[in-house]
C-alpha positions in Angstrom: 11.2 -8.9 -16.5 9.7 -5.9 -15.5 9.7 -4.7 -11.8 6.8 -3.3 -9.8 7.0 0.4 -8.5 6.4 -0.9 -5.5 9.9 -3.4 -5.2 11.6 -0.6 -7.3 10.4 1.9 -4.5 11.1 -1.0 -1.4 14.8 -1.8 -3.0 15.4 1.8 -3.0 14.4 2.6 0.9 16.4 -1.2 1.9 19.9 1.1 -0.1 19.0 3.7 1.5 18.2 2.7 4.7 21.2 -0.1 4.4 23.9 2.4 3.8 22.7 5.2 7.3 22.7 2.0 9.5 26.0 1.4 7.8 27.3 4.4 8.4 26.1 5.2 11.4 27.1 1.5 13.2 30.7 2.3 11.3 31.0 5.8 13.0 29.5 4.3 16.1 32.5 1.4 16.6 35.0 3.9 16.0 34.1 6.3 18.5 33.4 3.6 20.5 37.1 2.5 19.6 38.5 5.7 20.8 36.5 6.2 23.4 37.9 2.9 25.1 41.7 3.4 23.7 41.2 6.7 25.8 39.6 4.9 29.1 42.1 2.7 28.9 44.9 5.7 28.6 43.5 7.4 31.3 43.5 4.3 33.2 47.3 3.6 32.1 48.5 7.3 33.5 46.6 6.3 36.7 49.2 3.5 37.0 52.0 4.7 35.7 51.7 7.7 38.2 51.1 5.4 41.4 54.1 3.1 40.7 56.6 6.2 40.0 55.8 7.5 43.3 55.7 3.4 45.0 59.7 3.3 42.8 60.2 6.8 44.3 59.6 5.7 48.0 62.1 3.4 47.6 65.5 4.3 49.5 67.6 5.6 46.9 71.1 3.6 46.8 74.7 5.1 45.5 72.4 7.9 43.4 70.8 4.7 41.3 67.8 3.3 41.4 66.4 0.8 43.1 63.9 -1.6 41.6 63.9 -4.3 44.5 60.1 -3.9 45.9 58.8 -3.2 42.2 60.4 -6.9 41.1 59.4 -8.5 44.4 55.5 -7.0 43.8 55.6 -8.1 40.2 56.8 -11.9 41.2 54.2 -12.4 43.7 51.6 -11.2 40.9 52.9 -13.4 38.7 51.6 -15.5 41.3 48.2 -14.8 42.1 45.3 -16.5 40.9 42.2 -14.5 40.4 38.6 -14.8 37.8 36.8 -11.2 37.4 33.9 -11.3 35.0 34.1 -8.2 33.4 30.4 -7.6 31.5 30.9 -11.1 28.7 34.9 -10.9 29.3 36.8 -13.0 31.9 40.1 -12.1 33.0 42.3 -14.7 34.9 46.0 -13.0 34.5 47.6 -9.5 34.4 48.3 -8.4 30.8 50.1 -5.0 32.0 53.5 -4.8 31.8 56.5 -2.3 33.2 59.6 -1.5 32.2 61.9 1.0 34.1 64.9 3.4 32.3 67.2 5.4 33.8 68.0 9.1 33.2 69.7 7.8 30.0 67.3 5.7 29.0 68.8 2.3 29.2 66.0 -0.2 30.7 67.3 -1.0 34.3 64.3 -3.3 35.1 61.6 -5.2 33.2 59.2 -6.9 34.1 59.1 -9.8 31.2 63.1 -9.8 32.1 63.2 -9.5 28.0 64.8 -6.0 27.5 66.8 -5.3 30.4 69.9 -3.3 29.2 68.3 -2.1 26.0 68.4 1.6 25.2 64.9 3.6 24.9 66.2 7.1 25.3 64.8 7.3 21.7 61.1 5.6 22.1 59.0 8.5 22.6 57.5 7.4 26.1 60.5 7.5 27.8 62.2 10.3 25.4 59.7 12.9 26.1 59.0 12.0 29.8 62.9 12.9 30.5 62.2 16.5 28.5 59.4 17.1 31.1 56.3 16.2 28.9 53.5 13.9 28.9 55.4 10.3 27.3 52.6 7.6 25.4 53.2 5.2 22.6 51.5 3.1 20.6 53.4 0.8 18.5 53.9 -3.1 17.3 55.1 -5.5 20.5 57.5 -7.2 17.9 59.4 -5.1 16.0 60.0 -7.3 13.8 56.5 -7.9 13.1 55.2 -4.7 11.6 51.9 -5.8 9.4 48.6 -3.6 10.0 47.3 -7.1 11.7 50.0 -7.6 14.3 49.7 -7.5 18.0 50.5 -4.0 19.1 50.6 -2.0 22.8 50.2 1.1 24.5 52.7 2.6 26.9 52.5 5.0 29.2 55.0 6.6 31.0 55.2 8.7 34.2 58.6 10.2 35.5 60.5 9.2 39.1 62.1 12.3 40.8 64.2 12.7 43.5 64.7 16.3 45.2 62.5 17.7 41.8 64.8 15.8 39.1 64.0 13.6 36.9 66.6 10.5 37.3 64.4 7.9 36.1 61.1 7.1 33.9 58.7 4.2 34.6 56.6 3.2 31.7 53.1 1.1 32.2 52.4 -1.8 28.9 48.9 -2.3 27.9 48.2 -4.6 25.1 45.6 -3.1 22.6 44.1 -7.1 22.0 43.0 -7.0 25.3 41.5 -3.7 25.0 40.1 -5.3 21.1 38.4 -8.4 23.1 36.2 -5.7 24.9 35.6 -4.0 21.9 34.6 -6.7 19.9 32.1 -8.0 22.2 30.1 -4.5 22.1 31.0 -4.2 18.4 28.8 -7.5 18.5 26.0 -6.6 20.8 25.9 -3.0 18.6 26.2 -5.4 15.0 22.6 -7.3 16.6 20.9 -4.4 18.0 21.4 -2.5 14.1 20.4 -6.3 12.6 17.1 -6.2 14.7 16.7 -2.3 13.7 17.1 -2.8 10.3 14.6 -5.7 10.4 12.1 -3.8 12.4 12.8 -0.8 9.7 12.5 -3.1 6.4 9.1 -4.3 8.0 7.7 -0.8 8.6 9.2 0.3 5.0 7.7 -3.0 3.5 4.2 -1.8 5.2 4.1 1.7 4.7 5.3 0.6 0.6 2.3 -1.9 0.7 0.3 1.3 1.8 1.0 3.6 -0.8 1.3 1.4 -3.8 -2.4 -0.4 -2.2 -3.7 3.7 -2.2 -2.5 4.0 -6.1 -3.8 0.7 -7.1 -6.8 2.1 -5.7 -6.7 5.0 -7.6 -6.1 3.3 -10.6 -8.9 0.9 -10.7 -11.1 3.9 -9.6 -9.4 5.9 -12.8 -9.9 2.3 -15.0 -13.4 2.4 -14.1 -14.3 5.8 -14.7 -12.8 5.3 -18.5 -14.9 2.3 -19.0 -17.9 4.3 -18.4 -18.9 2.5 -14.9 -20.5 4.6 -12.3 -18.2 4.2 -9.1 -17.6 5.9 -6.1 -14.1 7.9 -5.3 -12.3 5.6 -3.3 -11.6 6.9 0.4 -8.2 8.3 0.9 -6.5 8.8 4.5 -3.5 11.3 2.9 -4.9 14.7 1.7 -2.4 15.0 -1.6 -3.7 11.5 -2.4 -7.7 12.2 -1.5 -7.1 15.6 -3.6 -6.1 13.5 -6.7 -8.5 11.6 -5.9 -11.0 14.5 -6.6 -9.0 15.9 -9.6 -9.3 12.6 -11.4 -13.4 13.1 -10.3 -13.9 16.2 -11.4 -11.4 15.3 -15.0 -14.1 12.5 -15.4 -16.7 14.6 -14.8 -16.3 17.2 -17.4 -15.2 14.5 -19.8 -18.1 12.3 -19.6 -20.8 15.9 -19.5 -19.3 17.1 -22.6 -19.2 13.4 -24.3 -22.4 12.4 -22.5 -24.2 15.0 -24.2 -22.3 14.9 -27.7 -23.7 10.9 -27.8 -27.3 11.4 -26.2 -27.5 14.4 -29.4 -26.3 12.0 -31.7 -28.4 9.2 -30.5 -32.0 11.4 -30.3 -31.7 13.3 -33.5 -31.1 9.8 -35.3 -34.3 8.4 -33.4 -36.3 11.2 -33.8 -35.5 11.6 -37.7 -37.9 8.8 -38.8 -41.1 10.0 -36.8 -40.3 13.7 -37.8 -40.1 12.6 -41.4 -43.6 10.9 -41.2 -45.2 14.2 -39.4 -43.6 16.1 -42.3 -44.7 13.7 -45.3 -48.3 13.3 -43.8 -48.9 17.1 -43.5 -47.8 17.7 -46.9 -50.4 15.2 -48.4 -52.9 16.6 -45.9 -52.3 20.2 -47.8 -53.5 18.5 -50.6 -57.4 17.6 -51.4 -57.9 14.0 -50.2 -60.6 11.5 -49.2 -61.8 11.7 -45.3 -61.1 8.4 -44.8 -57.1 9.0 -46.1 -57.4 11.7 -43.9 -58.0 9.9 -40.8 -55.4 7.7 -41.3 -52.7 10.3 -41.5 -54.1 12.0 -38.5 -53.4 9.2 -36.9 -50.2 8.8 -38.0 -49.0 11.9 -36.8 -50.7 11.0 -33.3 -48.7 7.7 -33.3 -45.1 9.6 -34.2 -46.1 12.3 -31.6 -46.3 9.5 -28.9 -43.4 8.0 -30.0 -41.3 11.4 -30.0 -43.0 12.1 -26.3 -42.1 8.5 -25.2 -38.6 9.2 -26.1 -37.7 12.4 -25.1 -39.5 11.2 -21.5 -37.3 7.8 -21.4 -34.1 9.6 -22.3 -34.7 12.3 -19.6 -35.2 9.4 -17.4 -31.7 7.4 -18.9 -30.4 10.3 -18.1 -31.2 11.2 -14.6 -30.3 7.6 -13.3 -26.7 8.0 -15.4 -25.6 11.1 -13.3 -26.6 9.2 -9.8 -24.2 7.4 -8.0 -26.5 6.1 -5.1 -30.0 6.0 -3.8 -31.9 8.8 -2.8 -34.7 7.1 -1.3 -34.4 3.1 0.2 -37.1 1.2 2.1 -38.8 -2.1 3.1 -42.0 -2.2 1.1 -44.1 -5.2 -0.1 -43.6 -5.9 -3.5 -47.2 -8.1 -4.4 -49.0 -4.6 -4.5 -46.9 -3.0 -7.2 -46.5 -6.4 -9.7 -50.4 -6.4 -9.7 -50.9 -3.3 -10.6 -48.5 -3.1 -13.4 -50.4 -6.4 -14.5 -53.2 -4.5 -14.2 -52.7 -1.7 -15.9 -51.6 -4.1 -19.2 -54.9 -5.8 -18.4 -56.3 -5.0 -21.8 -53.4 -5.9 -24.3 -52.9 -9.0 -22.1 -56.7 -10.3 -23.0 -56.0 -9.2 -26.0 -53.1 -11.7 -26.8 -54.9 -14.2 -24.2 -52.0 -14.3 -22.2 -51.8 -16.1 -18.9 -49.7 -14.9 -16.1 -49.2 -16.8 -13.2 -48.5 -15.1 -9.9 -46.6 -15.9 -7.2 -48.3 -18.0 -4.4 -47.7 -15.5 -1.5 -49.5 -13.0 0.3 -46.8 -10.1 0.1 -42.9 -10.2 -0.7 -40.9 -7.7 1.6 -38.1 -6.4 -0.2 -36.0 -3.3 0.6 -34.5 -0.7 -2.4 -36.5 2.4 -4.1 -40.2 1.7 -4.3 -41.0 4.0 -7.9 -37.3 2.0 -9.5 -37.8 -1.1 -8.4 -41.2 -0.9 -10.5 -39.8 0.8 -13.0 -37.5 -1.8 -14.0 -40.4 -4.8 -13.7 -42.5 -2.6 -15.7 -40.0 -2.4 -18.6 -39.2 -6.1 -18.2 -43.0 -7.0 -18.4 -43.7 -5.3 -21.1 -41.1 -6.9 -22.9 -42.0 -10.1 -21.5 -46.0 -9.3 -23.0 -44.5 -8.0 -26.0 -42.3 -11.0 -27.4 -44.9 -13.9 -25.7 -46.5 -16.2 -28.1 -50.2 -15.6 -28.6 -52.4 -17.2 -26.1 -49.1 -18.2 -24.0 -48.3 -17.4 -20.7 -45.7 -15.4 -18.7 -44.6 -16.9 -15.0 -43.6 -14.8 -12.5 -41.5 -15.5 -9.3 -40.0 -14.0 -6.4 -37.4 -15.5 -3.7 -35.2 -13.7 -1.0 -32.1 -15.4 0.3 -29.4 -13.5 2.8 -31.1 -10.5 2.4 -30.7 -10.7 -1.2 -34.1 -10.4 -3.7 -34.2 -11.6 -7.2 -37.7 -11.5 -9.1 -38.0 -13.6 -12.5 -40.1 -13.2 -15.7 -40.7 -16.1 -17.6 -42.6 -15.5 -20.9 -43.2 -18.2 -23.8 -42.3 -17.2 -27.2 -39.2 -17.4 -29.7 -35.9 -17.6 -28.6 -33.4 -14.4 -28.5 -31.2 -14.5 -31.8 -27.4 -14.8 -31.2 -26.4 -11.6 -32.4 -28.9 -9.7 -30.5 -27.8 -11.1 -27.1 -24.7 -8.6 -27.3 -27.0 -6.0 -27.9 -29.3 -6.2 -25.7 -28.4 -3.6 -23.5 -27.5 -1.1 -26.2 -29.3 2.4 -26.7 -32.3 2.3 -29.0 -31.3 -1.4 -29.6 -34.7 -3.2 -29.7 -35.8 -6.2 -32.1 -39.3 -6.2 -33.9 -42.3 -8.2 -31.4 -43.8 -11.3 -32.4 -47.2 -10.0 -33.0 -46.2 -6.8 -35.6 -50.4 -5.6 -34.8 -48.8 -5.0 -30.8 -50.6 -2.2 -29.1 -48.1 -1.5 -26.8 -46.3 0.6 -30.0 -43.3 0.3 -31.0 -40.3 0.4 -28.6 -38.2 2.7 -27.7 -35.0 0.7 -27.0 -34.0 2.1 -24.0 -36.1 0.2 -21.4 -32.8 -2.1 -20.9 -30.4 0.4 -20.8 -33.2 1.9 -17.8 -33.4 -1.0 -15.9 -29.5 -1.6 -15.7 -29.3 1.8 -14.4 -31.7 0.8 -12.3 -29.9 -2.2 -10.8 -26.7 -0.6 -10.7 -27.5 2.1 -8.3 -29.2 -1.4 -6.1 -25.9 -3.1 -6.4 -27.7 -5.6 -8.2 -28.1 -6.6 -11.9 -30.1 -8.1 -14.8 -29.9 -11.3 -16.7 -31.9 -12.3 -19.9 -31.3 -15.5 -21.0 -32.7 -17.9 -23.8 -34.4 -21.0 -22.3 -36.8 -23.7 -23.2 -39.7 -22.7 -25.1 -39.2 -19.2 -24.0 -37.0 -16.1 -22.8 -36.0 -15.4 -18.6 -35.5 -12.3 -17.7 -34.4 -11.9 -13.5 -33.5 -8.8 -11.4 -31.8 -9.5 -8.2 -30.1 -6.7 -5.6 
């Protein structure tokens, strides 16, 4: 299955972002780890500091130390009942804990009553408070509980002097879970503000991918249409580096289609022009000769007939081609249509009594319509001549109009014979034309580009032309 540029280009930004809120929320709780282990520390030394000089107030018996307040204080907490909402915590009991050594580091009071009598002269709280320097510890509350998981605690100790010597050490307990219950609850609140970031992100990423895949879907339809020959206009572009390709593939397309444009329209005249310039050159070399007046009217008139024919189609080509190289109209208003389809019946006046056609007009007193006056009659023009030349003698040729949501169509119905099937295909082709039903038609012969005209013609409307076969006769329709 293959994947979109787009979803290959969204997955990537979702890693990508994904692993910076990652890391980021990951640096975030572990600062935000320390920074409450070292609130909490500083806390602890506050503590530790008061009770050492509450122990050191205490009336100093037989050169020991006496614990009596500090146990009686710590019994009577034990007591107290208290609730303080602290942010989404609630504390009801006091977690802190104090143990008291002697110069020698045996525990002479504690406050669980677990340890008293133990030696701590090693643990490094009450070891390097007796040197004279700051004491802390963090370690496991059971030692015989040592996994990364288990409860652990911080201690911090302060010293108790008597006449500037150290004779005893006071150390405060703190466990780290109630330090972790904190923690966790911002780690949470931190967790949903990066969930709602990283959703707000993948929506603005999924836009702005939307965006820039829409822009080069744009650009390749306007490149697909180009190649297909169609006359379209460069799609609008808000970035500049995409607008500028946009040009580039323009101007590619440009010089492309000038250099092929005139390579085919060569081609295409010299073939069409090789059979009237071979019937100049044949009639003027039997005209060199000695031949009857009569012959030689008849090959005068000849060469007047592949003269008109050359002029006709050097003048439709020029005209092919001037409509090819436009991409919109010059020139658009509302006019009234009736005036110009009379006048291009009446200029065919004579070859219509001639075939005793009948045309029917519409039954209106004018047709607004809006578009280019001189196209617009262009393109009925070719379509009635067809319409005159292919009718059956003494038939007739209907025409309509109708205007619908400011939309016009205009239809030419002509009796006659019935489009073959393999010339429907063709229809529109250059120099494409199929022989009239009356060979002595004094229109002349075709060109076959009056088609190919009036599509140009409805292309630049935003319109179009249909010829379809129908009962006892051909319907040709423009609508824009």
């Amino acid at each position: 299955m293959k994947i979109s540029y787009s979803l290959r280009a969204f997955g990537i930004y979702i890693v990508i972002l994904g692993s910076l809120i990652w890391f980021t929320l990951d640096n975030a709780i572990e600062r935000l780890n320390d920074g409450m282990r070292q609130s909490a520390e500083s806390v602890l030394v506050d503590v530790a500091q008061l009770l050492a000089t509450f122990i050191e107030d205490e009336a100093i018996k037989d050169g020991r130390l006496a614990t009596t307040q500090l146990k009686r204080v710590f019994e009577r907490l034990s007591e107290r009942e208290f609730s303080a909402q602290i942010y989404q915590v609630t504390k009801t009991t006091v977690d802190s804990e104090v143990y008291v050594t002697d110069d020698k580091g045996i525990i002479i009071y504690d406050s669980t009553g677990e340890h008293v009598g133990e030696d701590y002269s090693l643990w490094r709280d009450v070891r390097l408070t007796l040197e004279g320097q700051y004491g802390a510890r963090t370690s496991f509350r059971n030692q015989r509980r040592t996994e990364p998981d288990d409860p652990k605690v911080m201690i911090i100790a302060a010293p108790i002097k008597y006449q500037d010597k150290t004779i005893g050490v006071v150390s405060v307990l703190k466990p780290i879970d109630s330090l972790e219950g904190h923690l966790l609850t911002e780690t949470q609140q931190l967790q949903n503000y990066a969930f709602v970031l990283l959703g707000l992100a993948l929506v603005l990423g999924y836009l702005l991918s939307l965006w820039f895949t829409h822009s080069l879907n744009k650009l390749a339809k306007y490149a697909n249409s180009m190649a297909e020959g169609k006359k379209v206009t460069p799609p609008q572009m808000r970035d500049d580096r995409l607008a500028k390709l946009s040009e580039s593939i323009s101007y590619m397309r440009s010089q492309l289609d000038g250099k092929e444009y005139v390579e085919n329209y060569i081609h295409s005249l010299t073939h069409e022009l090789k059979t009237p310039i071979t019937s100049i050159r044949g009639a003027v070399e039997l005209m060199s000769e000695d031949m009857p007046e009569q012959d030689r009217e008849l090959f005068l008139n000849n060469i007047s007939t592949s003269n008109q024919r050359m002029g006709r189609l050097v003048d439709r080509m020029l005209s092919l081609a001037k409509l090819e190289g436009t991409t919109e109209l010059i020139s658009q208003e509302e006019f009234d249509l009736l005036p110009t389809i009379k006048r291009l019946v009446q200029e065919r006046s004579q070859i219509i009594e001639q075939r005793q056609i009948k045309i029917d007009f519409p039954n209106q007193t004018s047709f607004l319509c809006s578009g280019d006056r001189v196209l617009i009659g262009q393109a009925i023009a070719n379509l009635l001549d067809n319409a005159i030349r292919f009718c059956s003698q003494a038939g007739h040729i209907d025409i309509s109009l109708a205007s619908q949501n400011d939309k016009t169509s205009i239809t030419l119905f002509n009796q006659g014979e019935a489009i073959p099937d393999f010339a429907m295909a063709k229809l529109y082709d250059r120099f494409f034309s199929l022989p009239p039903s009356n060979q002595s038609d004094s229109i002349g012969k075709s060109t076959g580009l009056g088609l190919s005209f009036v599509k140009e013609i409805m292309k630049l409307h935003k319109g179009g032309v249909t010829i379809e076969n129908v009962r006892a006769g051909v319907l040709a329709s423009l609508h824009w």
